[in-house]
VMD Tcl script that draws the C-alpha trace (Angstrom):
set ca {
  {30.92 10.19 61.87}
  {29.24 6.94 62.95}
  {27.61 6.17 65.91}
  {24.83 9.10 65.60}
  {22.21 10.55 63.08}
  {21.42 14.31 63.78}
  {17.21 14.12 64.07}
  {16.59 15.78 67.02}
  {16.82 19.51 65.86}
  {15.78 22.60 67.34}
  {13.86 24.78 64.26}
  {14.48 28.46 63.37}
  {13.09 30.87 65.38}
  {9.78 32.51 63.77}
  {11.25 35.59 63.17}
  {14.45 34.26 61.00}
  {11.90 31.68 59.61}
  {9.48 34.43 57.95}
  {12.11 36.47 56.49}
  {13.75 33.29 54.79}
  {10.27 32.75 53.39}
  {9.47 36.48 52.27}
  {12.83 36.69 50.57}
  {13.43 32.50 49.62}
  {12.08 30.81 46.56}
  {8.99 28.39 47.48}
  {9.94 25.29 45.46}
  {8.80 21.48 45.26}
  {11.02 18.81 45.27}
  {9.25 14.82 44.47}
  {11.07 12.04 46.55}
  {14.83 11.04 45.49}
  {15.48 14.30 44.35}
  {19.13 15.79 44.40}
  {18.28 19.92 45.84}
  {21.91 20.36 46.78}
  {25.01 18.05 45.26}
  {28.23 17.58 47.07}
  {31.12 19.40 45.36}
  {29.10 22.05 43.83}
  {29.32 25.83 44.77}
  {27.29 26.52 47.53}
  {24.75 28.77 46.14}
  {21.69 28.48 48.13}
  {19.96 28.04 52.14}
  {17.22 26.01 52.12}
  {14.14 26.27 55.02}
  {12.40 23.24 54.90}
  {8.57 23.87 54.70}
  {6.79 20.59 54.47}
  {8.27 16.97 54.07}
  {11.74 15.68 55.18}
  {15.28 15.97 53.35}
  {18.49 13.60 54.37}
  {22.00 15.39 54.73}
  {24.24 12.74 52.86}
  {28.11 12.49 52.23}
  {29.64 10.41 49.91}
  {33.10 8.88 50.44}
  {35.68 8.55 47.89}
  {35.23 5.29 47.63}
  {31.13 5.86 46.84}
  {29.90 4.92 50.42}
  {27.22 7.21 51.43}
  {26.93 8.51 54.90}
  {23.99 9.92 56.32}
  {24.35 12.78 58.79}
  {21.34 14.13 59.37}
  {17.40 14.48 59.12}
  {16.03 17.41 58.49}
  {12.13 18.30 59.08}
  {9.82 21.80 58.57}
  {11.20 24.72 60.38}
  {14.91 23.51 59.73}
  {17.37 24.68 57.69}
  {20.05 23.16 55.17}
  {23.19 24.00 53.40}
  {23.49 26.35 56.13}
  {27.18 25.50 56.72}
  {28.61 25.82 53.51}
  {26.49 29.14 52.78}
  {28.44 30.77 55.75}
  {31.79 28.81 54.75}
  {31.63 29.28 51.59}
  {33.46 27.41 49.13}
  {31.43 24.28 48.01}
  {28.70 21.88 49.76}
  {30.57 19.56 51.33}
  {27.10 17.04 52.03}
  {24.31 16.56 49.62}
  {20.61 17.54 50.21}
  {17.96 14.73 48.96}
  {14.32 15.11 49.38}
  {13.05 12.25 51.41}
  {8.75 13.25 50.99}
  {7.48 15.23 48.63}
  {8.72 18.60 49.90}
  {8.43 22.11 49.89}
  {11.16 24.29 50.52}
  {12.10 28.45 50.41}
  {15.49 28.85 48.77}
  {17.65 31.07 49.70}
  {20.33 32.88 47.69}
  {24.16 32.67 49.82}
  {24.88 36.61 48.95}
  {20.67 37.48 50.67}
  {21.41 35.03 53.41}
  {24.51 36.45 54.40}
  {23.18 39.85 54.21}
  {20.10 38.87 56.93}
  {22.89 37.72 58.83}
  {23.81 41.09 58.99}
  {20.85 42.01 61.11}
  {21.80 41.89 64.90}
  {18.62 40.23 65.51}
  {18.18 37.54 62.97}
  {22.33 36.98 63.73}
  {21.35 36.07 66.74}
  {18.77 34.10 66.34}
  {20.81 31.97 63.54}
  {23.46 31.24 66.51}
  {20.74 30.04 68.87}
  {19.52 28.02 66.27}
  {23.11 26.60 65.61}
  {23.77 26.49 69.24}
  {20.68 24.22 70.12}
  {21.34 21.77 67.44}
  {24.94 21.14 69.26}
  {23.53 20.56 72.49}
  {20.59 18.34 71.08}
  {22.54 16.22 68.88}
  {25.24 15.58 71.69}
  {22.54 14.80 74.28}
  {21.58 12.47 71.66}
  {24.54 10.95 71.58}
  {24.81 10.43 75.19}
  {21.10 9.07 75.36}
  {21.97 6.64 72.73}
  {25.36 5.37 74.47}
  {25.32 2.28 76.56}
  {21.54 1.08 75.69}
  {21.06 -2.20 75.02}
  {20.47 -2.91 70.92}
  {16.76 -3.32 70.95}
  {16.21 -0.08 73.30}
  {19.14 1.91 71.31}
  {17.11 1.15 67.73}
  {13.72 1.90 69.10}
  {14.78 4.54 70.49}
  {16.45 6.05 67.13}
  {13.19 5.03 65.36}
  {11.21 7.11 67.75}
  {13.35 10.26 66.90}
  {13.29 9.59 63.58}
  {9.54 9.10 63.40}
  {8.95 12.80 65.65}
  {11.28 14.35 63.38}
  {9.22 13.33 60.07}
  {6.33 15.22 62.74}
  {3.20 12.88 61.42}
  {-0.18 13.80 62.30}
  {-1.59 12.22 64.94}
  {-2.23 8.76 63.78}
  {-0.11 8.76 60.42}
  {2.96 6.61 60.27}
  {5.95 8.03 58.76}
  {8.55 6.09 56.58}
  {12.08 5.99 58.14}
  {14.07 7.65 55.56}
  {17.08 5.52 55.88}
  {18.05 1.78 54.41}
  {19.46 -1.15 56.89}
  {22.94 -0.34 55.58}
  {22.69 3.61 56.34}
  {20.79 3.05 60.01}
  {23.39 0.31 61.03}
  {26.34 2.40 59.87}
  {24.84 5.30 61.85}
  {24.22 3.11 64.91}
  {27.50 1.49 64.71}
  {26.26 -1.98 64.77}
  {26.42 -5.13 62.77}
  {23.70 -5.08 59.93}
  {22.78 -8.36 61.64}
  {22.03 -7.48 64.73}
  {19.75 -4.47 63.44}
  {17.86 -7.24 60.87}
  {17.38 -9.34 63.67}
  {15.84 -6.68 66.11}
  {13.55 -5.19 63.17}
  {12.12 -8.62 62.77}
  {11.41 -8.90 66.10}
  {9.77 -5.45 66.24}
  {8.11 -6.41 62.87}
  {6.26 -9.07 64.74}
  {5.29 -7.11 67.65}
  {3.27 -4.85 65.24}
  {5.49 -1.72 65.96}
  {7.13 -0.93 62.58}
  {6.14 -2.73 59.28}
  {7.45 -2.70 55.74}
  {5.47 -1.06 52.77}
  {6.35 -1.30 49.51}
  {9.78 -2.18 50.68}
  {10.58 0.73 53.04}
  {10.40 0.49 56.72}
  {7.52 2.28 58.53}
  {6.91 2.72 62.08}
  {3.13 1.39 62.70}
  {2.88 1.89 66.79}
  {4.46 4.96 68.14}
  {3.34 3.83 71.93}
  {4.96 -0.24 71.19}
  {7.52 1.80 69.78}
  {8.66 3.57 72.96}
  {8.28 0.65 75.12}
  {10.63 -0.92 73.09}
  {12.80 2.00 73.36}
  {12.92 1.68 77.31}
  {10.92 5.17 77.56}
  {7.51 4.30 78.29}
  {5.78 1.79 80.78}
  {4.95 -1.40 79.42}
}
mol new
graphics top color blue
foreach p $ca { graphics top sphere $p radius 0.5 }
foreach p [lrange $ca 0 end-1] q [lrange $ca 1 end] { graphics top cylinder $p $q radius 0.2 }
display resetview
C-alpha cells in the first residue's frame, strides 16, 4: 500500500458525531500510546476529539506501514468494528488526544438507524473519493512539489491554529515508504526545505515552520 498516506479525510457528519459522543467513552491518550493493537478483537470505534492518531500495520517481518492520519471529527477502527473479527491496523496517538470510545455491539446498533446509516456511508464514501484524488494529485509531480505537497496535507490534517506549526507525525523511513521514493532523495529535499525556513526539526521531529513557503514549494501557490 505504498505510494499514498490517507490525510485528506472528510469528518463525520454532526449528527453521527454527537451520538458517538453521548453514547462513547471520553478518554485521554499521551503521545506513543497503543489505543487499538493489531491482532486483537475489535472491541471498540473511536471519534477522534482533539489531537491526531496514525493508522499503522505491521508486517510479518516487523516493518511498520503507515496508512493513514487521522484528525478531530474522524473516526477509527471503523473497519474492523463493522467486519468484525480482529483489528487488522493499529491505532497510536500521535498528540496528546482525546477520544469517545465506542463499544462494536452500540456502534453497530446506531448503524441501525436509517439516518446515522447513512450518514456513516457518506462518510465512508468521501474518504474513497478524497484519498484517490489524492493519489492522482500526488502522481507525476516532480519530488520537491510531490513532498511539499504531502507536508501541506499532513500539516491541514493535524488542523493547527492559525499560526501554530504542527509536527509531521511520520519518520523519514515511514514518509519515503509512503511516497515511494528513495530515503535519499526525501533527505535531500528536506534539507533543502530546511534551509528555506519552511519546515524545521525540534527536538528531533520534523515540523513544518511556513505553511505559505510550504505551498510554493508544493507547486500550489504563487511564488
Amino acid at each position: 500500500m505504498g505510494g499514498r498516506v490517507d490525510t485528506v479525510r472528510m469528518r463525520v457528519y454532526p449528527g453521527l458525531a454527537d451520538e458517538l459522543r453521548r453514547v462513547g467513552l471520553p478518554t485521554r491518550h499521551r503521545p506513543g500510546r497503543v489505543i487499538l493493537r493489531q491482532g486483537e478483537p475489535a472491541a471498540q470505534v473511536l471519534l477522534v476529539e482533539t489531537g491526531r492518531v496514525t493508522v499503522v500495520r505491521t508486517g510479518a517481518d516487523g516493518t511498520r506501514l503507515l496508512l493513514a492520519l487521522r484528525g478531530p471529527g474522524h473516526l477509527a477502527g471503523e473497519a474492523a468494528a463493522v467486519e468484525g473479527g480482529t483489528c487488522t491496523d493499529s491505532v497510536i496517538a500521535v498528540d496528546a488526544c482525546v477520544t469517545f470510545a465506542v463499544g462494536v455491539g452500540t456502534f453497530r446498533g446506531l448503524l441501525r438507524r436509517p439516518r446515522l446509516a447513512e450518514m456513516f456511508d457518506h462518510y465512508l464514501t468521501g474518504n474513497a473519493q478524497a484519498t484517490a484524488a489524492l493519489t492522482a494529485e500526488l502522481s507525476g509531480l516532480p519530488v520537491r512539489e510531490k513532498v511539499a505537497r504531502t507536508l501541506l496535507h499532513l500539516h491541514r490534517a493535524a488542523d493547527p491554529p492559525a499560526g501554530v506549526t504542527a509536527t509531521v507525525p511520520l519518520t523519514s523511513v515511514e514518509l519515503a515508504h509512503a511516497l515511494a521514493m528513495a530515503r535519499s532523495s526525501l533527505t535531500a529535499t528536506l534539507a533543502g526545505l530546511r534551509r528555506q525556513g519552511v519546515v524545521d526539526l525540534v527536538g528531533g521531529r520534523l515540523v513544518v515552520v511556513d505553511t505559505k513557503r510550504l505551498a510554493v514549494a508544493a507547486g500550489i501557490a504563487p511564488a
